[in-house]
N, C-alpha and C positions, 0 to 999 in steps of 0.2 A: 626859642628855648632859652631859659637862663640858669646860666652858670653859678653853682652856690659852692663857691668856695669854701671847703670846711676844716674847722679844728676840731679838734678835741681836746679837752683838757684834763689831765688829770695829775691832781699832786703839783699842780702850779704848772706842769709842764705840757707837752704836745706831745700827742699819740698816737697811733693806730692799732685795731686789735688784729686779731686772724682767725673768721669764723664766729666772731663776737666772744671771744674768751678773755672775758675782764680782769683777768688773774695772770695775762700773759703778753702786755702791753708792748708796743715796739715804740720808745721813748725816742723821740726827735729831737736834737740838740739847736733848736730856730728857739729866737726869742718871739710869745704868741703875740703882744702888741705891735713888735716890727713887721712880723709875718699881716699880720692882718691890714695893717698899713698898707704893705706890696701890695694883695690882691686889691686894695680899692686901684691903686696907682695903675696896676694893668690893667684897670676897666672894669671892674665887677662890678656890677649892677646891686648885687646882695651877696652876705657870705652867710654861714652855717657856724653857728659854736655850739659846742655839745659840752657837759660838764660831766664829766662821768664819773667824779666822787658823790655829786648826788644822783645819779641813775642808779649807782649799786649802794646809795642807804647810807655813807661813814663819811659825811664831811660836803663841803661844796667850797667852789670858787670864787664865790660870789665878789668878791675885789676883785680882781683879775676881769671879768666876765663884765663889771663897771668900765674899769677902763678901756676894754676893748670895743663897746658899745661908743665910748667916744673916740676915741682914739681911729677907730674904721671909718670916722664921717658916712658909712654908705652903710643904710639897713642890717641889722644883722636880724636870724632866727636864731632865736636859741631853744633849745632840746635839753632834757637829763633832769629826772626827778621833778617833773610837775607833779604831786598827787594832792594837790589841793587848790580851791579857788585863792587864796589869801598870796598864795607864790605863785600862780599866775596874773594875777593881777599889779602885786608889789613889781615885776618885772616888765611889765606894760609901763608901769607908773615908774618905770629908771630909765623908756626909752628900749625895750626891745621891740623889731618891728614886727616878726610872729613869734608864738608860742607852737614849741610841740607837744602833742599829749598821748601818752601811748596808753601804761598800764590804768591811768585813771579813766579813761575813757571805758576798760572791762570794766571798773567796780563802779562809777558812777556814770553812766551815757547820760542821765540827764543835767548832772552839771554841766560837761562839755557842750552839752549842745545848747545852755544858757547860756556857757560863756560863747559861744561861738555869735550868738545870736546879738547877744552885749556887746563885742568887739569885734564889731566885720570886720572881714581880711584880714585877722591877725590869730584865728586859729587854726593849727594843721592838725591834722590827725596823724598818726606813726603808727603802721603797720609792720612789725617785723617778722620774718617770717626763714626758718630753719629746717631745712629739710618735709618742708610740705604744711608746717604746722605753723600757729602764729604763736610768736614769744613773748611773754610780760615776765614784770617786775627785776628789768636790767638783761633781758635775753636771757634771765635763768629758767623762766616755767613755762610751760608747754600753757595755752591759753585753751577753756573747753568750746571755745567759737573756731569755727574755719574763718581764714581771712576771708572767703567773700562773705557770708552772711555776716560779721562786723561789718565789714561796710557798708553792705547794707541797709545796716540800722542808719546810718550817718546820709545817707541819701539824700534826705531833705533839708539838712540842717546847712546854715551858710557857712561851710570851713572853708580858708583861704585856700587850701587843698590839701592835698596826704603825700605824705613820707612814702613808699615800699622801700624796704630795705631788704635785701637777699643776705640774710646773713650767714648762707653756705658759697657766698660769692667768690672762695677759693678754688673752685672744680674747676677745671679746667675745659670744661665745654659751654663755652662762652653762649653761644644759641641756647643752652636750657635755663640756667638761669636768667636772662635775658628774657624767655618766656613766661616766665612766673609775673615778673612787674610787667610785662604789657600783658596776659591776660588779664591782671585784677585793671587793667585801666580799661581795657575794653568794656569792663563791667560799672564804668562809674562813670556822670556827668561831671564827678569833680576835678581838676588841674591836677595831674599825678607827679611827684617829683621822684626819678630814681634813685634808687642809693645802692650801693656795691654790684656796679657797673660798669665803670670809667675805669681804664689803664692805660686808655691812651690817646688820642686825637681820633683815631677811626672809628674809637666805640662812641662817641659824641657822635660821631657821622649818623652812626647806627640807630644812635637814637632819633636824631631829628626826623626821624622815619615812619617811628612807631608813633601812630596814633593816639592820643591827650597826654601824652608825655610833653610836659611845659615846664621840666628840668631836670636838672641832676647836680645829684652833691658829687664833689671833688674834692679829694683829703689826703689818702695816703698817697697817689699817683705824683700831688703837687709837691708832696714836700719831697720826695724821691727824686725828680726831678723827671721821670716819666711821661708827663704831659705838661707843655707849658702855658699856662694860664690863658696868655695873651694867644696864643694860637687859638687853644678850647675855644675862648670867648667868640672869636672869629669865625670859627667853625659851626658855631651854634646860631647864628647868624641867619635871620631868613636869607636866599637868594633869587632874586628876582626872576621870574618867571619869563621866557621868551613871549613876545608878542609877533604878531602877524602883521606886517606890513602890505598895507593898501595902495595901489598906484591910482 
C-alpha cells in the first residue's frame, strides 16, 4: 500500500480543513518546500498536493506547486481545479506525475476519459463524498450521480485509480466511515486511494486489510505530529507471509 503524503496549499501556505469547510482553514506554520523535502527523505514513494485556491475558483499556486514538483525529487499528484484539458495537460508538461479530476469528470466524462486514455497512469479520478452524497465544485454542491453509479461510468476507462475521500471523516465512529471508502472499492477493479482515514499508525494497519485499497493520503495527522511518516511508511509495507517447512 503506498503512502501519499499530503499538502495542501492555500494562500502560499499549508492546511487542513474540517469536514471540507474551505472558509475555516487550520493554517500550519511548516515551510511547504521543506515539508515536502522531509517526506521524500523519510522514504515516500509519492506525495499528494492539493491547491485549494484553485479548487474553490479565486487564484492558484502555481509557483509554489513548480517548485515543489522539483524540489520533492519523488512523484508528486497534484489535485485542485482541473476543469479543463489545457491545465491538465500544461501540468503533465511541468512534470506532475498524476492529475486529480473530480468536478470536471460530472460536466465532461468524456474528456477525462480521453485524457485518461492519452496519459496512462497519470489520471485519477476524485470522488468526494459528504454525508452519503458525492460533492463537486470544491465540496460545495451536492452532485445528481450517487458515487457508485459515477464510477461506474469510469469502469472501463484506463485511470491510474481514484481518490474517495470522506469528507464527514470528523465522526468519531471510525468503522462507518471507513465503510463508505471500502464499499465503493469493493465495487471497482480500479486501485482506490483513501482519503480522510489516517490518524494514526493503526488506521494504516486497518487499511492494509481492506480490499483494493492500494493507499492513502496523509496530511493533517503528518503535520500534527500524530503519525509519523517513517513509521506509516513501514507499516504499510507488505509482510511476508509464513511458509511451511518441509523435512
Amino acid at each position: 500500500m503506498i503512502i501519499y503524503p499530503t499538502l495542501e496549499i492555500l494562500n502560499g501556505k499549508c492546511v487542513s480543513l474540517t469536514r471540507g469547510r474551505l472558509e475555516e482553514p487550520v493554517i500550519w506554520h511548516v515551510d511547504p518546500i521543506e515539508t515536502a523535502q522531509q517526506f521524500a527523505a523519510a522514504g515516500a514513494e509519492w506525495m499528494h498536493v492539493t491547491d485549494m485556491n484553485a479548487l474553490r475558483g479565486d487564484g492558484s499556486n502555481d509557483a509554489l506547486l513548480e517548485e515543489i514538483i522539483r524540489a520533492a525529487r519523488i512523484p508528486v499528484q497534484l489535485g485542485g481545479g482541473f476543469r479543463s484539458r489545457e491545465r491538465v495537460e500544461h501540468w503533465i508538461d511541468r512534470g506532475a506525475g498524476r492529475i486529480v479530476i473530480g468536478t470536471m469528470a460530472t460536466h465532461d466524462p468524456d474528456l477525462v476519459k480521453e485524457l485518461a486514455k492519452r496519459h496512462p497512469d497519470q489520471i485519477v479520478l476524485a470522488i468526494d463524498i459528504f454525508q452519503g452524497e458525492m460533492m463537486t465544485d470544491g465540496w460545495r454542491s451536492p452532485s445528481a450521480f450517487s458515487p457508485e453509479t459515477f464510477l461506474d461510468a469510469f469502469e472501463t476507462t484506463p485511470l491510474a485509480g481514484v481518490i474517495v475521500t470522506d469528507i464527514d471523516s470528523d465522526i468519531d465512529d471510525q468503522e462507518a466511515h471507513l465503510g463508505v471508502i471500502s464499499g465503493l472499492a469493493a465495487k471497482t477493479r480500479h486501485p482506490v486511494i483513501a482519503r480522510g482515514t489516517v490518524r494514526s499508525a493503526d488506521d494504516v494497519s486497518r487499511l492494509r486489510y481492506v480490499a483494493n485499497i492500494s493507499g492513502t493520503l496523509i496530511g493533517r495527522a503528518l503535520l500534527a505530529k500524530d503519525v509519523d511518516l517513517a513509521q506509516a511508511l513501514s507499516v504499510a509495507q507488505p509482510q511476508p507471509e509464513p511458509t511451511a517447512e518441509f523435512q
